[in-house]
C-alpha positions as CSV (number, residue, x, y, z in Angstrom):
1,X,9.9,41.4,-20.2
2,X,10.7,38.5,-22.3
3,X,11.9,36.0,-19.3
4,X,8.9,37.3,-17.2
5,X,6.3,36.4,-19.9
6,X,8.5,32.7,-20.2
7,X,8.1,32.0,-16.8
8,X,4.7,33.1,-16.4
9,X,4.1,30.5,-19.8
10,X,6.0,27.7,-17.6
11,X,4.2,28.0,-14.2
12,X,0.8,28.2,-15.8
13,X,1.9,25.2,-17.6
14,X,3.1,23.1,-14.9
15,X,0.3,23.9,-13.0
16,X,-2.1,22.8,-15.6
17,X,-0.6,19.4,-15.5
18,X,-0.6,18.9,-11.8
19,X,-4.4,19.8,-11.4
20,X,-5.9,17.5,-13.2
21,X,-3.9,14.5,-11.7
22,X,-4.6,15.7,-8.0
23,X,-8.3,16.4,-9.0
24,X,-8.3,12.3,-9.6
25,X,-6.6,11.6,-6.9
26,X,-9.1,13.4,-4.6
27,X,-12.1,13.1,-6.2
28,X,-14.9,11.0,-4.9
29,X,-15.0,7.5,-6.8
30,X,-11.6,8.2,-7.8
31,X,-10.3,4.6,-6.6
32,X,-12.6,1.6,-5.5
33,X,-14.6,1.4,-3.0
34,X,-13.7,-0.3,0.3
35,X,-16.2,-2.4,2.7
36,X,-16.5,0.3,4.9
37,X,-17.9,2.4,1.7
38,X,-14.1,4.7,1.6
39,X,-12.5,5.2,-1.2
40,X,-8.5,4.0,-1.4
41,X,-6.9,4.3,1.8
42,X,-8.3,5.4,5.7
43,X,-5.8,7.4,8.0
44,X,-3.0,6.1,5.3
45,X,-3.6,2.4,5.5
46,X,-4.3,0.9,2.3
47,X,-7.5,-0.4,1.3
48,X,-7.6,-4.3,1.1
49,X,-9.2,-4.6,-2.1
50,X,-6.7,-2.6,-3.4
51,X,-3.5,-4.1,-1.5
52,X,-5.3,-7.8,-2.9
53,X,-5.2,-6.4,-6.5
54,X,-1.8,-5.5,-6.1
55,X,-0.4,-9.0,-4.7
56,X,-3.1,-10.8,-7.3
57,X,-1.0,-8.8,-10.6
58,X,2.4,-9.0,-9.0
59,X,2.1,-12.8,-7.8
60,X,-0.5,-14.0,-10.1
61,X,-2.7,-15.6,-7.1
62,X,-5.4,-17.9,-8.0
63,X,-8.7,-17.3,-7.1
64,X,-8.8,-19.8,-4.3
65,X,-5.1,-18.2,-3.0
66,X,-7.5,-14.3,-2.8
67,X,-9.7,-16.0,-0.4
68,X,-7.3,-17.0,1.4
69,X,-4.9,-14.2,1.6
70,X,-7.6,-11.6,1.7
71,X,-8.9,-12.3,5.5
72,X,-4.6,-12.1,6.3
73,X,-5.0,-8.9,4.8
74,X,-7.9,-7.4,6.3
75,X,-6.6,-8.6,9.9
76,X,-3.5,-6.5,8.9
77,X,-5.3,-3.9,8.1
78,X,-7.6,-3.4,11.2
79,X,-4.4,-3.6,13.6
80,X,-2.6,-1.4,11.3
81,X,-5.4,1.1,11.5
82,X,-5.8,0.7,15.2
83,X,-2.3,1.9,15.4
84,X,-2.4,4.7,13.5
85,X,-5.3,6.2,14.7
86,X,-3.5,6.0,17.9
87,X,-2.8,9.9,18.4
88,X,-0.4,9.2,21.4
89,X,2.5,7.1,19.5
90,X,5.2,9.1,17.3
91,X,5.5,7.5,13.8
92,X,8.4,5.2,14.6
93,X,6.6,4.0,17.4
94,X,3.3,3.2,15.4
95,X,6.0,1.6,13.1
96,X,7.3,-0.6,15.5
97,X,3.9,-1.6,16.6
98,X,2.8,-2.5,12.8
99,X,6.0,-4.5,11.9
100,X,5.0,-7.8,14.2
101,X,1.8,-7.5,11.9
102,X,3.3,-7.0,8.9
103,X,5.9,-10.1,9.8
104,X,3.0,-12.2,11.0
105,X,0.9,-11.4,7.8
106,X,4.1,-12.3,4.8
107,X,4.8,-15.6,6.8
108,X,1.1,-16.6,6.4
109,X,0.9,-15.3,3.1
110,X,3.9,-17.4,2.0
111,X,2.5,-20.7,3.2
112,X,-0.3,-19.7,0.9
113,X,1.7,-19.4,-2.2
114,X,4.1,-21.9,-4.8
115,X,7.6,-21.8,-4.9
116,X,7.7,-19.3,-8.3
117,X,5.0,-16.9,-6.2
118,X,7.4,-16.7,-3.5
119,X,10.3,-16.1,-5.6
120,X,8.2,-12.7,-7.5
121,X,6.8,-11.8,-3.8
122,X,10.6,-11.8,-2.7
123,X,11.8,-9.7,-5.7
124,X,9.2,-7.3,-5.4
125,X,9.5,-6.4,-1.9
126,X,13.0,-5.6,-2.6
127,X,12.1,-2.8,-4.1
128,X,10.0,0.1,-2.7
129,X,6.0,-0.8,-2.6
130,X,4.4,2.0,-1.1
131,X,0.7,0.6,-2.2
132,X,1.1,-1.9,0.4
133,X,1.9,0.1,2.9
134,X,0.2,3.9,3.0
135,X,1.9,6.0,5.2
136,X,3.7,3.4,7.4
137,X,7.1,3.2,5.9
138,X,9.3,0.5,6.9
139,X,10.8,-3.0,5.8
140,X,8.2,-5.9,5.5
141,X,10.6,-9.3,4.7
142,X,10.8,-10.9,8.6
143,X,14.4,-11.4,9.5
144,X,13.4,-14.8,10.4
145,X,12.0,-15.8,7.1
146,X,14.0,-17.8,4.8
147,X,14.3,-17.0,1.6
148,X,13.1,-19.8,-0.7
């Protein structure tokens, strides 16, 4: 009776933590506000707004270096969302549809940015950055691009 009533304790527990966080994450006005009036991300592509915020705190952009990069963005993220809504392509595929985007996007962002910006935007795409890309998974740094 004892390890029954303790487990029934534990799984009401952990329940009452996850609730609340998935309530926030679902609500409405839970994240900002895109152009198109959505909140956070469409079909799993990343809002721009939110994927600007993101590169502003990581690589400290100036306000002249958002306007620029934010049109870069939003280009990647209409092809990216073309592909995805595509229905026909398997994951990999939409993948390998989004990477010459993705590629296209970093090398016009990094003639955008100083030398120190490009050193933080190398370091953090080492690491995993979901936020940037939603449910496309996949390596952003171009082969091609050398690393300054």
């Amino acid at each position: 009776m004892n390890r029954f009533h303790s487990l029934a304790i534990g799984t009401i527990f952990i329940f009452t933590l996850a609730a609340p966080a998935q309530e926030a994450a679902t609500a409405p006005g839970a994240s900002d506000m895109n152009e198109h009036g959505q909140a956070g991300t469409q079909d799993g592509v990343p809002a721009v707004d939110e994927q600007l915020k993101v590169l502003t705190v990581k690589l400290d952009l100036t306000a002249d270096q958002q306007a620029k990069v934010k049109p870069i963005l939003q280009e990647l993220h209409d092809a990216t969302l073309k592909v995805v809504q595509d229905q026909s392509l398997s994951n990999e595929e939409r993948l390998e549809k989004v990477r010459p985007q993705r590629f296209k996007a970093h090398d016009q962002i990094r003639e955008i940015l100083n030398d120190d910006q490009k050193k933080k935007l190398d370091e953090y795409l080492q690491g995993p950055h979901p936020e940037m890309h939603g449910k496309l998974k996949g390596t952003t740094t171009s082969p091609q691009t050398p690393q300054n």
